[in-house]
MIDOSE-1310 file (N, C-alpha, C; in nm, 2 decimals, decimal comma, always signed):
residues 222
xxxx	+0,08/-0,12/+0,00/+0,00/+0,00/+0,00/+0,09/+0,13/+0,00; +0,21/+0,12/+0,08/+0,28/+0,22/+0,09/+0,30/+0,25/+0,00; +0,36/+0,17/-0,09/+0,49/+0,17/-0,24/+0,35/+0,24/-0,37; +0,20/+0,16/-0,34/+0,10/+0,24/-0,44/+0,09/+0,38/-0,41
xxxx	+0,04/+0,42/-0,25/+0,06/+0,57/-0,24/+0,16/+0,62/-0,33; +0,28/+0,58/-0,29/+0,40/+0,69/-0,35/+0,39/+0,67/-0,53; +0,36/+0,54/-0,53/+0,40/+0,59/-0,73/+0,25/+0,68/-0,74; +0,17/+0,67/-0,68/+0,08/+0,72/-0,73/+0,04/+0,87/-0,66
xxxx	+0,14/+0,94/-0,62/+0,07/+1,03/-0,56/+0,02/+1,20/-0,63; +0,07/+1,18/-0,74/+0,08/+1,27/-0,84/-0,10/+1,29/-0,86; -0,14/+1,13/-0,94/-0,27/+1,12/-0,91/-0,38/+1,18/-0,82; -0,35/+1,15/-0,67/-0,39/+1,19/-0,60/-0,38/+1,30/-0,52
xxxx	-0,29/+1,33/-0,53/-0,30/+1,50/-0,54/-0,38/+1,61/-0,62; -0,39/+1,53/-0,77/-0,48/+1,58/-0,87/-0,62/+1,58/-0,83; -0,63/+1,49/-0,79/-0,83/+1,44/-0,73/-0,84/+1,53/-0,63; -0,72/+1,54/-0,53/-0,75/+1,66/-0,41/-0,80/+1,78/-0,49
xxxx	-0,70/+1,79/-0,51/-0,71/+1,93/-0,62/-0,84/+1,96/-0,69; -0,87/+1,83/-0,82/-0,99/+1,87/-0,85/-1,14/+1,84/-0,76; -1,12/+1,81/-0,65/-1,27/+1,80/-0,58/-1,26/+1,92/-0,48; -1,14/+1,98/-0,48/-1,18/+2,11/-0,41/-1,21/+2,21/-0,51
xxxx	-1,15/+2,17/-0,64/-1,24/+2,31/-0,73/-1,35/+2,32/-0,72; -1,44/+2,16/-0,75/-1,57/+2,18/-0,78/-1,67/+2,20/-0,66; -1,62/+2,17/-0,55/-1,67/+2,20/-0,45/-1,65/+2,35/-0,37; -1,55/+2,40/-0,45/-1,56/+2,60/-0,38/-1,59/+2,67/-0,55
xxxx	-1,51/+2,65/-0,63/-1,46/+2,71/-0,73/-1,61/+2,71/-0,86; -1,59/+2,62/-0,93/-1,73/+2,57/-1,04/-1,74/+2,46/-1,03; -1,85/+2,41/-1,09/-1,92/+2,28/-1,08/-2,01/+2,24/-1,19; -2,05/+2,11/-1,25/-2,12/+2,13/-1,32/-2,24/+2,01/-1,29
xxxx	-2,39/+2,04/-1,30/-2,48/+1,95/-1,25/-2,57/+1,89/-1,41; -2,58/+1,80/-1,39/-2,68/+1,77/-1,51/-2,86/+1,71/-1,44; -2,94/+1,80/-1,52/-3,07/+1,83/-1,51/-3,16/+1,68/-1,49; -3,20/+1,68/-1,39/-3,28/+1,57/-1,39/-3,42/+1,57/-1,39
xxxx	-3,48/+1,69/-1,38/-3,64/+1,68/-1,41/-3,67/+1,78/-1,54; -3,76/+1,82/-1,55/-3,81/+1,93/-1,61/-3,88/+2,05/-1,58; -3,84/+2,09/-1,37/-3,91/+2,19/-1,33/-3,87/+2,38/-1,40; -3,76/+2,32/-1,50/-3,69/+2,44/-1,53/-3,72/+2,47/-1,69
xxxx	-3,83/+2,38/-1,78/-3,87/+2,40/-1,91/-3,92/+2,49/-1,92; -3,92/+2,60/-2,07/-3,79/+2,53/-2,15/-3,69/+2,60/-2,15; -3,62/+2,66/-2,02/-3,49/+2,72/-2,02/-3,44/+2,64/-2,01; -3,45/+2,55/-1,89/-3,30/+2,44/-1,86/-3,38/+2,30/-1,91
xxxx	-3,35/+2,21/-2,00/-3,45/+2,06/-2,00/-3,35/+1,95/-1,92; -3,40/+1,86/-1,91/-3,36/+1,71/-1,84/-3,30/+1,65/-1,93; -3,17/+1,62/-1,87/-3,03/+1,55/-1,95/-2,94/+1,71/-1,95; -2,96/+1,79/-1,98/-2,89/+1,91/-1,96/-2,80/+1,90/-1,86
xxxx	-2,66/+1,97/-1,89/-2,50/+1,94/-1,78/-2,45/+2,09/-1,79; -2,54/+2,14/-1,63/-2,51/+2,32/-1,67/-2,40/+2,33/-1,63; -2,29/+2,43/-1,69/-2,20/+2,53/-1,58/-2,23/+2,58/-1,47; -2,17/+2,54/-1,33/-2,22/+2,65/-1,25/-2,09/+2,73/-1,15
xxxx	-2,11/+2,86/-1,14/-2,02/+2,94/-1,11/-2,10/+2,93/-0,98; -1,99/+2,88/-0,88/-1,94/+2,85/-0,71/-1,91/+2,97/-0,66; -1,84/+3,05/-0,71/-1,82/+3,21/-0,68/-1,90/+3,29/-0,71; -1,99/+3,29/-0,77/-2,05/+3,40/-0,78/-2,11/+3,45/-0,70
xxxx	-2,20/+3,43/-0,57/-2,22/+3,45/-0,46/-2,13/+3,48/-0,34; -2,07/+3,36/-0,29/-1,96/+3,39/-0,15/-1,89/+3,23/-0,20; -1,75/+3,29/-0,10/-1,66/+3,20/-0,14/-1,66/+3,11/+0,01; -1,73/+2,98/-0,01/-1,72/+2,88/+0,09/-1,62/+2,79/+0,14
xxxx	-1,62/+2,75/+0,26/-1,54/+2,66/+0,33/-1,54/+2,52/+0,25; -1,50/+2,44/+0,18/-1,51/+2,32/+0,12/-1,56/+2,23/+0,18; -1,65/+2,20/+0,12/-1,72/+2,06/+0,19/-1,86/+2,09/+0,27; -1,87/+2,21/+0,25/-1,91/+2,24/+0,40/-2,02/+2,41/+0,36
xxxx	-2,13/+2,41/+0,44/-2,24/+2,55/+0,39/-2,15/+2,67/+0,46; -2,04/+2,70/+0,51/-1,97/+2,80/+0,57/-1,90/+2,95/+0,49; -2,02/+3,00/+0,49/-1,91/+3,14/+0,42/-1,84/+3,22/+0,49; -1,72/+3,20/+0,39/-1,59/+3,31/+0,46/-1,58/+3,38/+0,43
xxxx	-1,64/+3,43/+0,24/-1,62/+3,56/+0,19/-1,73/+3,57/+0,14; -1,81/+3,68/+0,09/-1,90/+3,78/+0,00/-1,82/+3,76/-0,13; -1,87/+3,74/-0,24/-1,85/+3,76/-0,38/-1,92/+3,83/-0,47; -2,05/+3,80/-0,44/-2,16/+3,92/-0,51/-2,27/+3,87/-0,42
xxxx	-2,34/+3,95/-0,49/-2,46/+3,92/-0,46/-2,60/+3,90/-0,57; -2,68/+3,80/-0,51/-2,76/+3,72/-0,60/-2,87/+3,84/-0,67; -2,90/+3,81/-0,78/-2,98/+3,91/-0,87/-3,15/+3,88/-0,90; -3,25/+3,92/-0,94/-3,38/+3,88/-0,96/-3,35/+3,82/-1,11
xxxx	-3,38/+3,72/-1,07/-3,38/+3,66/-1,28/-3,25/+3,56/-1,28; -3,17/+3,56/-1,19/-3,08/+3,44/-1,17/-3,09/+3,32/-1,23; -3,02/+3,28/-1,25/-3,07/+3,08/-1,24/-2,97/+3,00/-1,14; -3,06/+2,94/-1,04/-2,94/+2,93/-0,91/-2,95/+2,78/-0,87
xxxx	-2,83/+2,73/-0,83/-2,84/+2,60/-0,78/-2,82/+2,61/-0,65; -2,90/+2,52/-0,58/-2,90/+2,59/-0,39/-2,94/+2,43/-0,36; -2,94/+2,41/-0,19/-2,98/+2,26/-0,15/-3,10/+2,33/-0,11; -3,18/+2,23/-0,15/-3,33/+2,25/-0,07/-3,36/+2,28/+0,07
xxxx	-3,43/+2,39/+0,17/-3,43/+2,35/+0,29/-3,52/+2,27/+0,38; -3,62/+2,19/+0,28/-3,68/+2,07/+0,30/-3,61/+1,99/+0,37; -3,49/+1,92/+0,23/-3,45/+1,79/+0,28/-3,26/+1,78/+0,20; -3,23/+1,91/+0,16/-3,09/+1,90/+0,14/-3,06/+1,85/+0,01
xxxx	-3,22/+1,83/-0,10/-3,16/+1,77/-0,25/-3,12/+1,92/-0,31; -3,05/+1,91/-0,40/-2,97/+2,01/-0,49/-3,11/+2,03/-0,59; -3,08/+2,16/-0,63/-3,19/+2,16/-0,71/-3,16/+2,29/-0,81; -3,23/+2,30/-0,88/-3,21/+2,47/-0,97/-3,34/+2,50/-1,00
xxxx	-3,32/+2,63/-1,00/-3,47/+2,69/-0,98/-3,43/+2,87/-1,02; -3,54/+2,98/-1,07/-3,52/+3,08/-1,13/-3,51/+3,13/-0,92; -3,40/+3,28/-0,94/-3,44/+3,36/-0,83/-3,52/+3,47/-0,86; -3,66/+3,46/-0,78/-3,72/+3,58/-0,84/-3,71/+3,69/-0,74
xxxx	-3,71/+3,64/-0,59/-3,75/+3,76/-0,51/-3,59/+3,76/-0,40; -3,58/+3,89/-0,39/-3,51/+3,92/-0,30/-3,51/+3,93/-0,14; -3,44/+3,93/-0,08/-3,47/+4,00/+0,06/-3,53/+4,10/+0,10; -3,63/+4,15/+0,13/-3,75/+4,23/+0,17/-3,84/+4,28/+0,10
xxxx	-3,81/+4,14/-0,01/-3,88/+4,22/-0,10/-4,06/+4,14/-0,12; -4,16/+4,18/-0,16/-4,28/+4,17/-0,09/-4,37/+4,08/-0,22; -4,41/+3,98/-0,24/-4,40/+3,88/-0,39/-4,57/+3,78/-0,34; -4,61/+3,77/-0,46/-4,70/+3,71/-0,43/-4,75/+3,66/-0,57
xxxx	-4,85/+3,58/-0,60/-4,92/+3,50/-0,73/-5,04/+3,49/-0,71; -5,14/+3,57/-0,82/-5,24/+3,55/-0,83/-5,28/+3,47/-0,96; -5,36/+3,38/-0,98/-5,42/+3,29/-1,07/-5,29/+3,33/-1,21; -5,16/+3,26/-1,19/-5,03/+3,26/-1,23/-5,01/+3,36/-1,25
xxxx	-5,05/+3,44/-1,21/-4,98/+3,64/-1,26/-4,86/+3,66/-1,10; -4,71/+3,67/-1,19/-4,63/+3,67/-1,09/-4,64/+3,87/-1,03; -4,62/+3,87/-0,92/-4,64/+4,07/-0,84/-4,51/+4,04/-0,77; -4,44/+4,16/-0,81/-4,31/+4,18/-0,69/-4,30/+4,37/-0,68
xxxx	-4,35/+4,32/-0,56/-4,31/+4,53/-0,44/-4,45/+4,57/-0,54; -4,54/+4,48/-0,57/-4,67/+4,55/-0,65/-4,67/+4,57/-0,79; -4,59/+4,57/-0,84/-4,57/+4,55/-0,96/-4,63/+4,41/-1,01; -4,69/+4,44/-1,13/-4,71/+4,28/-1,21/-4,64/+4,22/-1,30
xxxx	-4,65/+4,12/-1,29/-4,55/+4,08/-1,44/-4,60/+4,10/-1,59; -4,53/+4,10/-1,73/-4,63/+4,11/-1,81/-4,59/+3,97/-1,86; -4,66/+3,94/-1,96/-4,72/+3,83/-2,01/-4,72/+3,78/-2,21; -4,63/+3,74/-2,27/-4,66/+3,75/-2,39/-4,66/+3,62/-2,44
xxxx	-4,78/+3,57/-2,49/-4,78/+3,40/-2,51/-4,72/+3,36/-2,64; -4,67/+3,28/-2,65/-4,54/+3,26/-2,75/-4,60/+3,14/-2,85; -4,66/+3,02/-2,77/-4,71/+2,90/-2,82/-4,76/+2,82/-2,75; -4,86/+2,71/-2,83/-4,87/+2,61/-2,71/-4,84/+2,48/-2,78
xxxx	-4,73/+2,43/-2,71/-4,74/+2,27/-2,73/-4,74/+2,15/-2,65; -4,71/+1,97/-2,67/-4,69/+1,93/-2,61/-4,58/+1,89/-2,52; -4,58/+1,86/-2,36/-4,51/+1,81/-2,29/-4,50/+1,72/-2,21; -4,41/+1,64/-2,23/-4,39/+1,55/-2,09/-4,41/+1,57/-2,00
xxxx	-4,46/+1,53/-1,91/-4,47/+1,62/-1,77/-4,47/+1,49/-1,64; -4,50/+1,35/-1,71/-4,44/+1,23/-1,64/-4,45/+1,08/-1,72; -4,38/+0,96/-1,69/-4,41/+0,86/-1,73/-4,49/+0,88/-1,84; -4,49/+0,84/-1,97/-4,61/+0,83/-2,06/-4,74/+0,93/-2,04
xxxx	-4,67/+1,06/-1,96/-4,77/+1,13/-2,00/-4,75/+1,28/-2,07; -4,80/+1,30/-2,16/-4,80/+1,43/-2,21/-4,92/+1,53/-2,20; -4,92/+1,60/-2,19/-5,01/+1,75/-2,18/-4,95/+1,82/-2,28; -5,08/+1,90/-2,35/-5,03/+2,00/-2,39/-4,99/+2,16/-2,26
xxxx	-4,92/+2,26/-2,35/-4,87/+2,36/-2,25/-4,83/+2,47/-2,30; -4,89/+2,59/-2,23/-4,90/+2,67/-2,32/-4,75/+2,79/-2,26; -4,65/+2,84/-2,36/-4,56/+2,92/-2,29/-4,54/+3,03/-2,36; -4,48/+3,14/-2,27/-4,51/+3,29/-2,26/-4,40/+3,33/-2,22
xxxx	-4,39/+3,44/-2,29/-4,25/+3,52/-2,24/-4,29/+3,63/-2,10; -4,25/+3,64/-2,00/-4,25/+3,67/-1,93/-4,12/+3,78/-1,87; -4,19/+3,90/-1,81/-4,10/+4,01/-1,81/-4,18/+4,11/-1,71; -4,09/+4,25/-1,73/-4,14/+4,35/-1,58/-4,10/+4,30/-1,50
xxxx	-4,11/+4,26/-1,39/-4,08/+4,23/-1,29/-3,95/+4,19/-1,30; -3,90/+4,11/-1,37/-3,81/+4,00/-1,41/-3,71/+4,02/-1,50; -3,61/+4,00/-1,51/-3,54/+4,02/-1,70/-3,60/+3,90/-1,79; -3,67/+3,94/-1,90/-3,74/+3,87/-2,00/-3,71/+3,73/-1,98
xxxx	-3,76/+3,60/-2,02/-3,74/+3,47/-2,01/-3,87/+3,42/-2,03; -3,86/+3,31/-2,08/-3,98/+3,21/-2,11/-4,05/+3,11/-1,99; -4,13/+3,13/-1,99/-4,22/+3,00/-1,93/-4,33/+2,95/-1,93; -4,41/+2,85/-1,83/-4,47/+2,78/-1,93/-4,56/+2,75/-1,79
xxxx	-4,70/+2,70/-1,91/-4,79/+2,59/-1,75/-4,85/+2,50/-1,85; -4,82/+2,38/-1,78/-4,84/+2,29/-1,86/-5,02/+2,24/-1,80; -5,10/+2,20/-1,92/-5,26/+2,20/-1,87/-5,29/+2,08/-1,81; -5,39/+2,10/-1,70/-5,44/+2,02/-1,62/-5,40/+1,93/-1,50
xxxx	-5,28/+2,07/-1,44/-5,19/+2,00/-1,37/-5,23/+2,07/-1,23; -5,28/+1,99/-1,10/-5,28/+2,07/-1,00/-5,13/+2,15/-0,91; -5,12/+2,27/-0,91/-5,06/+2,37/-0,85/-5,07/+2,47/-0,77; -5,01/+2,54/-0,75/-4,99/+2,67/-0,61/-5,05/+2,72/-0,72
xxxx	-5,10/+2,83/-0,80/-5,13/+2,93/-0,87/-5,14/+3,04/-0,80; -5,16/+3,08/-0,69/-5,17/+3,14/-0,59/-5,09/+3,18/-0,49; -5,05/+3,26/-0,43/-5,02/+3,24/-0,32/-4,97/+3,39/-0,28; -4,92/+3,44/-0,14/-4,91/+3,54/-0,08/-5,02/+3,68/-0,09
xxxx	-4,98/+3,77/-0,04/-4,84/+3,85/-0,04/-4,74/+3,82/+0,08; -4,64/+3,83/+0,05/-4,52/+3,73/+0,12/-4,40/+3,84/+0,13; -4,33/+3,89/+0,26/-4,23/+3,95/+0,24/-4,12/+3,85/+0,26; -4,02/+3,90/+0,22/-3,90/+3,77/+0,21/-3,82/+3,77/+0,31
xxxx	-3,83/+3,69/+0,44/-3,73/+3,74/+0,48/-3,56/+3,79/+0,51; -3,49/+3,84/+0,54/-3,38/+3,86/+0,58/-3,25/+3,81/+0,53; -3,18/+3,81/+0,48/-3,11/+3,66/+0,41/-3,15/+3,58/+0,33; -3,26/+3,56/+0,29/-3,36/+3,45/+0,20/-3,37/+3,50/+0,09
xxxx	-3,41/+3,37/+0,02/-3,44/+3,44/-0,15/-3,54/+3,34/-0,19; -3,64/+3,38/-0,28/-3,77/+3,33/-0,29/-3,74/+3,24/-0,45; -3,73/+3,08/-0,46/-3,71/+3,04/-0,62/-3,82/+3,01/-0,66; -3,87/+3,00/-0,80/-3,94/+2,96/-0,86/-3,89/+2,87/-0,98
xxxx	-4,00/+2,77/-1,02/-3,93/+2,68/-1,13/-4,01/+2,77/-1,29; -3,92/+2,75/-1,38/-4,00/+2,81/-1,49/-4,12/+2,73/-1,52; -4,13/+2,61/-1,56/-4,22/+2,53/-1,55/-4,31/+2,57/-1,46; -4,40/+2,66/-1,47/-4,44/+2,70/-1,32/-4,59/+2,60/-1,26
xxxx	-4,62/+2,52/-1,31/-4,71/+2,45/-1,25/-4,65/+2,27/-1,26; -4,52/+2,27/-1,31/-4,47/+2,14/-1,27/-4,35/+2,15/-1,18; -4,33/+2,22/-1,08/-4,25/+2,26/-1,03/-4,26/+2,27/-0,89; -4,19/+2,20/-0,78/-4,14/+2,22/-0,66/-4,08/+2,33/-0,61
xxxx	-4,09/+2,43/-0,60/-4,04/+2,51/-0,55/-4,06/+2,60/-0,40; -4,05/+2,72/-0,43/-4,04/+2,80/-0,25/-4,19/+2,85/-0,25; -4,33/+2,79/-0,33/-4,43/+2,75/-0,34/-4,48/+2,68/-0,22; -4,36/+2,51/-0,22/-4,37/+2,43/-0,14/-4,29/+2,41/+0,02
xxxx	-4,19/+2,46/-0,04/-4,09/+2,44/+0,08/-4,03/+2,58/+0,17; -4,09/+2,64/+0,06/-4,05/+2,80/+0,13/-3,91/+2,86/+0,07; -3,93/+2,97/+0,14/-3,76/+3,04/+0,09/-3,63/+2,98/+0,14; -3,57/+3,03/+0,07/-3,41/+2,97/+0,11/-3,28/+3,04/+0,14
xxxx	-3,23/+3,02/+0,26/-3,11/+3,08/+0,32/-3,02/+3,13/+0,25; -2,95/+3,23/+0,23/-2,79/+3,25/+0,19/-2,68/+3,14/+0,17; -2,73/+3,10/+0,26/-2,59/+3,00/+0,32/-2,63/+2,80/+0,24; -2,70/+2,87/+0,21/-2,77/+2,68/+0,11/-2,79/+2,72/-0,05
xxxx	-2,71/+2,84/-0,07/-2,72/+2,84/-0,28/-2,60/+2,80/-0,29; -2,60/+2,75/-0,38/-2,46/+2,68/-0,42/-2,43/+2,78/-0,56; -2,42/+2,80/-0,62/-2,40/+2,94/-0,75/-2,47/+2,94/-0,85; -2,42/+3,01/-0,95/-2,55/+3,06/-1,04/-2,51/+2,96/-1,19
xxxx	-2,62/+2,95/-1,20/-2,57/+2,86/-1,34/-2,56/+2,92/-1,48; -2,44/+2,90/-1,52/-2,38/+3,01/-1,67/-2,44/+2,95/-1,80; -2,47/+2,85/-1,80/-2,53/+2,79/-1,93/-2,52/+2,65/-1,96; -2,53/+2,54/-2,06/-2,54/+2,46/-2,08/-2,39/+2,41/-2,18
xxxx	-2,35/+2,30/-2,08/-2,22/+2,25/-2,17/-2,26/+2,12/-2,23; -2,33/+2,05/-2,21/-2,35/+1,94/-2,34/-2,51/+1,93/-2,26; -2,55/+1,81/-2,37/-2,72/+1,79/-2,33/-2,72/+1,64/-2,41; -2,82/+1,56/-2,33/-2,91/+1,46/-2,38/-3,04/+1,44/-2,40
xxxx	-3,12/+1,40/-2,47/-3,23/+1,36/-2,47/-3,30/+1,24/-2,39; -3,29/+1,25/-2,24/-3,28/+1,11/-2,22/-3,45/+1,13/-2,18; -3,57/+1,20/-2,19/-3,68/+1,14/-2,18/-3,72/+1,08/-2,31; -3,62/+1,06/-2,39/-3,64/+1,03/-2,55/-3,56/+0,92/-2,60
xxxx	-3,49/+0,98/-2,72/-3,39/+0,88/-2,79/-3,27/+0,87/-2,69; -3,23/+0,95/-2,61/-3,13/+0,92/-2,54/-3,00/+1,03/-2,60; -3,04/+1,02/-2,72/-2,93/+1,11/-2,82/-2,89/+1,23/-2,79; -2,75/+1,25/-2,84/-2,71/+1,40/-2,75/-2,84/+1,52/-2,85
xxxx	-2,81/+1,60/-2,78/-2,89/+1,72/-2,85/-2,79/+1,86/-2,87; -2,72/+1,82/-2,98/-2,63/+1,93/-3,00/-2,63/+2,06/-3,03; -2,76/+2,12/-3,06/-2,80/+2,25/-3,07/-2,77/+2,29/-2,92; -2,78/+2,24/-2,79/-2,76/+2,29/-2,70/-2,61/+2,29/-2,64
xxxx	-2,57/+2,21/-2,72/-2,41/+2,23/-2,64/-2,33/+2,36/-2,65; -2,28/+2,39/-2,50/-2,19/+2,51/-2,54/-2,31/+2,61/-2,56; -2,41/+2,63/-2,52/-2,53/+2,74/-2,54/-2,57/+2,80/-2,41; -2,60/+2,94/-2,44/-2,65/+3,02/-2,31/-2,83/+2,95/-2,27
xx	-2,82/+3,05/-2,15/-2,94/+3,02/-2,15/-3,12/+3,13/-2,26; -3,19/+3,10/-2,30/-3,25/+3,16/-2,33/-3,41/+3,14/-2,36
């Protein structure tokens, strides 16, 4: 065992090395549902920038430094405060800032969102099932971006007015009626986002053929 450490330590020094990048520095997660359609889809392998927020203790939810700070319109990977699964989800609301949903019309500080419907088509939305779904570009409140509700699905459609509190940031899934979010589990800490996600470096079709989907590789988000 001795004699393998030493020829091999080059190696393992390397591994050190790269599992403390990905764990302070960037990271990259690949998409497993579709609460983020059709910005982020399932099989998708985003970039995510670790710094862009605060610079963490490795291994570990402990910040030691400020980096920036999180924006409305983000797309953020954070652990859930439910039950600690990783997840990505849009940031819409900030810290004191006052957010609510009426019959899907997003309101932030009173303000309404506006609304421009784009198309409607079919979606997966589980096992052999498809719905159609109708999606809209959405803006005001927000920096522009698409989203979607897919029909005949029970949801929050509703909810607050809600101020945020203190350190917390309010996510939502674009998919907004197939989506887990701070709908369900509430807002989420500073200290549980993991960074913001820069875009899409390769993709699969895996509710499908399985086949890469190369229009998306190497693509921002949009």
């Amino acid at each position: 065992m001795k004699n393998w450490l030493q020829n091999n330590r080059g190696f393992l020094v390397f591994l050190l090395v790269f599992g403390l990048f990905r764990t302070a520095v960037a990271d990259w997660n690949t998409i497993p549902s579709g609460s983020m359609r059709p910005t982020v889809l399932e099989g998708d392998v985003v970039l995510v920038n670790r710094l862009a927020y605060d610079l963490k203790l490795p291994l570990t939810n402990v910040i030691l430094q400020r980096t920036g700070e999180p924006q409305r319109g983000d797309i953020v990977t954070f652990s859930s405060p439910k039950d600690r699964t990783r997840l990505i989800k849009r940031l819409v609301a900030l810290p004191g800032d006052i957010v609510e949903m009426r019959n899907e019309e997003l309101r932030i500080n009173g303000q309404a969102a506006h609304y421009q419907p784009l198309q409607q088509r079919m979606e997966n939305v589980a096992a052999h099932t498809v719905l159609p779904a109708l999606r809209s570009r959405e803006s005001g409140v927000l920096p522009p971006h698409r989203v979607q509700w897919p029909a005949g699905v029970d949801a929050r459609s509703s909810f607050g007015p809600l101020k945020v509190p203190a350190g917390q940031y309010l996510m939502l899934g674009d998919n907004r009626d197939d989506s887990a979010d701070s709908r369900y589990f509430g807002t989420v800490p500073r200290n549980l986002l993991i960074g913001r996600a820069m875009g899409v470096i390769a993709s699969a079709d895996i509710t499908g053929n399985g086949m890469p989907r190369w229009s998306r590789f190497a693509s921002d988000f949009h």
